[in-house]
VEXRO-818281 format. One record per residue (C-alpha): chain; x, y, z; residue number from 0. Coordinates in nm, 3 decimals. Example, Ala and Ser with C-alpha at 12.3 -4.5 7.8 and 13.67 -1.06 7.14 Angstrom:
<atoms>
nudo: A; X: 1.230; Y: -0.450; Z: 0.780; fimar: 0
nudo: A; X: 1.367; Y: -0.106; Z: 0.714; fimar: 1
</atoms>
This chain:
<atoms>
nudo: A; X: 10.279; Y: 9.204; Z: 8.536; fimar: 0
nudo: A; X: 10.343; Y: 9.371; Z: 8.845; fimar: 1
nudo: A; X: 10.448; Y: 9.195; Z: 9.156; fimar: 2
nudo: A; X: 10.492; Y: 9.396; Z: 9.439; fimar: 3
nudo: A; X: 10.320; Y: 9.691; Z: 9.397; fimar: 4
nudo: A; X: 9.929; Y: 9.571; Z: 9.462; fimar: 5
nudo: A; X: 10.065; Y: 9.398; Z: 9.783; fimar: 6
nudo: A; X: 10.238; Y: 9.664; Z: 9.868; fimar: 7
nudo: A; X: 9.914; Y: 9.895; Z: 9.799; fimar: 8
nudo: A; X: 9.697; Y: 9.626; Z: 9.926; fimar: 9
nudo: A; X: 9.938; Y: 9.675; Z: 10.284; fimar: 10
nudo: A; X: 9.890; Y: 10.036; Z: 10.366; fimar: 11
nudo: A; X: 9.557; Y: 10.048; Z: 10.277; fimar: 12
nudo: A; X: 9.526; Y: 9.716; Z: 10.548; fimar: 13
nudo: A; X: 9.669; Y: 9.957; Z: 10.793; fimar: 14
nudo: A; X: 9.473; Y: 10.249; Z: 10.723; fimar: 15
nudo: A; X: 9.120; Y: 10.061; Z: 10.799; fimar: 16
nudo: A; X: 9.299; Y: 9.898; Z: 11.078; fimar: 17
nudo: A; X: 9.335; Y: 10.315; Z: 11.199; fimar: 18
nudo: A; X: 9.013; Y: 10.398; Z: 11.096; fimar: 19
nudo: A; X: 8.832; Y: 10.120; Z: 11.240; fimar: 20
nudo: A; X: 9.002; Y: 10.173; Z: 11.576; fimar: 21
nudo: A; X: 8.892; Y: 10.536; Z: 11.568; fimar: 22
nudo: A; X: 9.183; Y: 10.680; Z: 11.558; fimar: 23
nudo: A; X: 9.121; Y: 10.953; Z: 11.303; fimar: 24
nudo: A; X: 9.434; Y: 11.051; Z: 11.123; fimar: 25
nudo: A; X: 9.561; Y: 10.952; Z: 10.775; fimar: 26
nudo: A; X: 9.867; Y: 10.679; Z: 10.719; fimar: 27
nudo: A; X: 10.085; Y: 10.934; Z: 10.682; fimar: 28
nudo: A; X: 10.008; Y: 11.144; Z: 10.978; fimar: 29
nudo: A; X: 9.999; Y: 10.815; Z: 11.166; fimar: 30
nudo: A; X: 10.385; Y: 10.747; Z: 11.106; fimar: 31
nudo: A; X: 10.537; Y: 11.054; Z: 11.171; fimar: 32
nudo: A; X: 10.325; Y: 11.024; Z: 11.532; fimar: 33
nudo: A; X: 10.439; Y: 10.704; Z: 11.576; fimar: 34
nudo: A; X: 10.800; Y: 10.825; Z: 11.493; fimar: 35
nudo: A; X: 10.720; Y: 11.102; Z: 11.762; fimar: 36
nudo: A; X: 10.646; Y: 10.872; Z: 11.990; fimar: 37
nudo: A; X: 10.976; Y: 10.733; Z: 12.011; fimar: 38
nudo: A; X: 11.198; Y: 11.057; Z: 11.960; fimar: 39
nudo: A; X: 10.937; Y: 11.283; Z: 12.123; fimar: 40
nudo: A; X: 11.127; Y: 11.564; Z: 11.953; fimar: 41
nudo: A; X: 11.236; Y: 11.551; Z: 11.611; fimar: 42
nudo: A; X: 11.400; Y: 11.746; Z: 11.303; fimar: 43
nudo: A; X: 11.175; Y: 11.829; Z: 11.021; fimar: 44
nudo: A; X: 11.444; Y: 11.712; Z: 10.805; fimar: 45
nudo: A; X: 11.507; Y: 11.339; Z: 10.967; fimar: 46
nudo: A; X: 11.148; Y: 11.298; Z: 10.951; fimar: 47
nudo: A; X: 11.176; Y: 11.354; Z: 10.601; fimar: 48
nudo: A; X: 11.488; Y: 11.115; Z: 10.554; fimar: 49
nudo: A; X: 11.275; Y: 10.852; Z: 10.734; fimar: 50
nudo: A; X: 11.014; Y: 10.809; Z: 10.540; fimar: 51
nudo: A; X: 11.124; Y: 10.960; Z: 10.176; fimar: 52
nudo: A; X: 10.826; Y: 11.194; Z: 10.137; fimar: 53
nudo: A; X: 10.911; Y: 11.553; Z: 9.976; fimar: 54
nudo: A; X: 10.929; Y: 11.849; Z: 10.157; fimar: 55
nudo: A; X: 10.574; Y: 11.974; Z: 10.085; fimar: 56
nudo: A; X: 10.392; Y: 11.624; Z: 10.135; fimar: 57
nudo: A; X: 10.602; Y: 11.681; Z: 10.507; fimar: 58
nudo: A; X: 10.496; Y: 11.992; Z: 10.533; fimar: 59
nudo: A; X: 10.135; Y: 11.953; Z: 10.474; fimar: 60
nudo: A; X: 10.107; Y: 11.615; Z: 10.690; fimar: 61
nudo: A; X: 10.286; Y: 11.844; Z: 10.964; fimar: 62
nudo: A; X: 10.054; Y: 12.161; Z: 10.907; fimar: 63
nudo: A; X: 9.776; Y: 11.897; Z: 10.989; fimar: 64
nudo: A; X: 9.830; Y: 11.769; Z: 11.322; fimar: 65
nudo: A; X: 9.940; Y: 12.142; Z: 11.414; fimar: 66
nudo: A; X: 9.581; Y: 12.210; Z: 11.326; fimar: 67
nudo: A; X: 9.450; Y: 11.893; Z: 11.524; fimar: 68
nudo: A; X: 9.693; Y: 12.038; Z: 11.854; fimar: 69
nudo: A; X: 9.894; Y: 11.705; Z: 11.825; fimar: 70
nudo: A; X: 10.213; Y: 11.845; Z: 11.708; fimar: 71
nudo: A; X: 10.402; Y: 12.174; Z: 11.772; fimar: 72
nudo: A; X: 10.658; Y: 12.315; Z: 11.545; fimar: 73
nudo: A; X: 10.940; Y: 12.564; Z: 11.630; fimar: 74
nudo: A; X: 11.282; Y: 12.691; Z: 11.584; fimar: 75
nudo: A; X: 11.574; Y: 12.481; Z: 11.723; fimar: 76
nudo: A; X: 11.764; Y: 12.718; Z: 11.965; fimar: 77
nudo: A; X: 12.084; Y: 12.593; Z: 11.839; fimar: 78
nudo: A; X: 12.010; Y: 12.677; Z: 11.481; fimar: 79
nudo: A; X: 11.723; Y: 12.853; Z: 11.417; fimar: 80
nudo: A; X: 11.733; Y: 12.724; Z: 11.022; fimar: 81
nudo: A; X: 11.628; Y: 12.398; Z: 11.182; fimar: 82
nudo: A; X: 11.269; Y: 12.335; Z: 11.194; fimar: 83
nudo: A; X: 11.200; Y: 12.084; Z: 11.508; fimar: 84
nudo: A; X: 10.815; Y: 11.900; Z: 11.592; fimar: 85
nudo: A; X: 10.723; Y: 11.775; Z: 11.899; fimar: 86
nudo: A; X: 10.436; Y: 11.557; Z: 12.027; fimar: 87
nudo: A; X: 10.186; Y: 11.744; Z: 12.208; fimar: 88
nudo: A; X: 10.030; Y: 11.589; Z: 12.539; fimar: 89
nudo: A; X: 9.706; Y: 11.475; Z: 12.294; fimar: 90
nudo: A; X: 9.956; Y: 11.375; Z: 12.069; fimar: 91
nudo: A; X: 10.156; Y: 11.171; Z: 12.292; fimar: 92
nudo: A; X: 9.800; Y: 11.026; Z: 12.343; fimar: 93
nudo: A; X: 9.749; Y: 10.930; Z: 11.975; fimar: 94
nudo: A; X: 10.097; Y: 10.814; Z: 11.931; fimar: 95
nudo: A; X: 10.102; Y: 10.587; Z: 12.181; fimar: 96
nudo: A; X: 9.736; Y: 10.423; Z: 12.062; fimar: 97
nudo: A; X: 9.905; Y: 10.402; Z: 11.741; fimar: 98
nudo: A; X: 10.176; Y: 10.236; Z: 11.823; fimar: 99
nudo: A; X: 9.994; Y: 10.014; Z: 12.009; fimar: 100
nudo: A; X: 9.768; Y: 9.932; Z: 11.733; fimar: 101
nudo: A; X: 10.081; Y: 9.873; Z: 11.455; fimar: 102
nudo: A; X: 10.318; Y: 9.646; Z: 11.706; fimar: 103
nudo: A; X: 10.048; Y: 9.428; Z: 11.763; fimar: 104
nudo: A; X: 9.972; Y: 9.409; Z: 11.343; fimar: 105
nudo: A; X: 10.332; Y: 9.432; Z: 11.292; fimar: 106
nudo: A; X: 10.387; Y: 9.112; Z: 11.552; fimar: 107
nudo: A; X: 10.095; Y: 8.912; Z: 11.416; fimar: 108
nudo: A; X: 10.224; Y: 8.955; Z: 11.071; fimar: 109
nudo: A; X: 10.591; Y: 8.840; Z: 11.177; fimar: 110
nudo: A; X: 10.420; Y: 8.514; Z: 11.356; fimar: 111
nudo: A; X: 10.239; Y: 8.407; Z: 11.075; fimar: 112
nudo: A; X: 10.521; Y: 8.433; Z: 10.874; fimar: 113
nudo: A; X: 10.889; Y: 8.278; Z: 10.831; fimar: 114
nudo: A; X: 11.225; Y: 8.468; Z: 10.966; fimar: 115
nudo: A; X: 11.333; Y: 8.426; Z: 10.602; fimar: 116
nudo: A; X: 10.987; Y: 8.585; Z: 10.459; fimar: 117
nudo: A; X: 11.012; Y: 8.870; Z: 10.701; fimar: 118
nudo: A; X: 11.423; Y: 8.954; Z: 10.630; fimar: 119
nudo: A; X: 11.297; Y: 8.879; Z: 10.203; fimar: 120
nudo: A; X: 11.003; Y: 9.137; Z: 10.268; fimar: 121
nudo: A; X: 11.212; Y: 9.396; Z: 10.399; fimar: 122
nudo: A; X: 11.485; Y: 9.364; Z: 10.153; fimar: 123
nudo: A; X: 11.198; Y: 9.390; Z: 9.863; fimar: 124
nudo: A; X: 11.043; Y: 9.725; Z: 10.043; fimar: 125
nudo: A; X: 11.382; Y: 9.852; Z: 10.041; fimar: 126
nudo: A; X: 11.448; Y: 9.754; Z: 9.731; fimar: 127
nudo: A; X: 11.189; Y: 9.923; Z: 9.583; fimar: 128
nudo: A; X: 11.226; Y: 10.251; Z: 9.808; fimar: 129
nudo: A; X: 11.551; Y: 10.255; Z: 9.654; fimar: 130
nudo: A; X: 11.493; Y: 10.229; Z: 9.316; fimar: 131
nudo: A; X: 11.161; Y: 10.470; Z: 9.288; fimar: 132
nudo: A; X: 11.422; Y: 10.792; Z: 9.320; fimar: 133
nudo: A; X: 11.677; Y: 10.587; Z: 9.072; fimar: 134
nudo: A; X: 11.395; Y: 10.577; Z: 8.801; fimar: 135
nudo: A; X: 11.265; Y: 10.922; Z: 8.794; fimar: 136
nudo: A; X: 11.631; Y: 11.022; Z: 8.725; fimar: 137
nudo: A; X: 11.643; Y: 10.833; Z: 8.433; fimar: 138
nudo: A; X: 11.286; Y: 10.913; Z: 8.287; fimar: 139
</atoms>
């Protein structure tokens, strides 16, 4: 019987009406990488990538949406014009910071209502399973 996966489903789709319902109309994925923005303000496609351990075209395509919604930019990085860099527009800066908002204040109310041990267990079993997905589809 699975244990962690419904949670873990039941989670992001928690977060998504949380998004929706506070009219901020993006997707969970598009969501992260602006709230990631919103700390680095200027990022590598590549460490974006890293971060969250989505593949190249599921990157690509969240990306080639907020380009299309003016809340991201993409462009060479003078250094090294293989590197692909995205930065928050000035509406994005908008949405990412709403975001943010929106997930510390879930993220802090979850943490309250739960035990330091829970929260340290919970992100050792996320990890845990991040880490094993890639691990498995080697093997099958």
């Amino acid at each position: 019987m699975l244990e962690f996966i419904p949670a873990l489903h039941r989670a992001v789709n928690a977060v998504q009406v949380l998004l929706s319902d506070e009219r901020i109309d993006v997707t969970h994925a598009e969501a992260l990488v602006l709230a990631q923005l919103a700390e680095t303000k200027t990022q590598r496609m590549s460490e974006l990538r890293q971060a969250f351990g989505q593949r190249k075209s599921t990157l690509t395509s969240v990306a080639d949406r907020l380009v299309e919604r003016g809340l991201i930019t993409r462009f060479d990085d003078p250094k090294d014009r293989r590197v692909l860099l995205v930065r928050l527009t000035r509406a994005g800066e908008r949405s990412a910071k709403r975001i943010v908002t929106i997930l510390d204040a879930l993220e802090r109310r979850a943490i309250k209502a739960a035990e330091p041990c829970d929260v340290e267990a919970l992100r050792r079993g996320l990890d845990a399973i991040a880490d094993s997905a890639p691990r498995l589809r080697r093997r099958t």
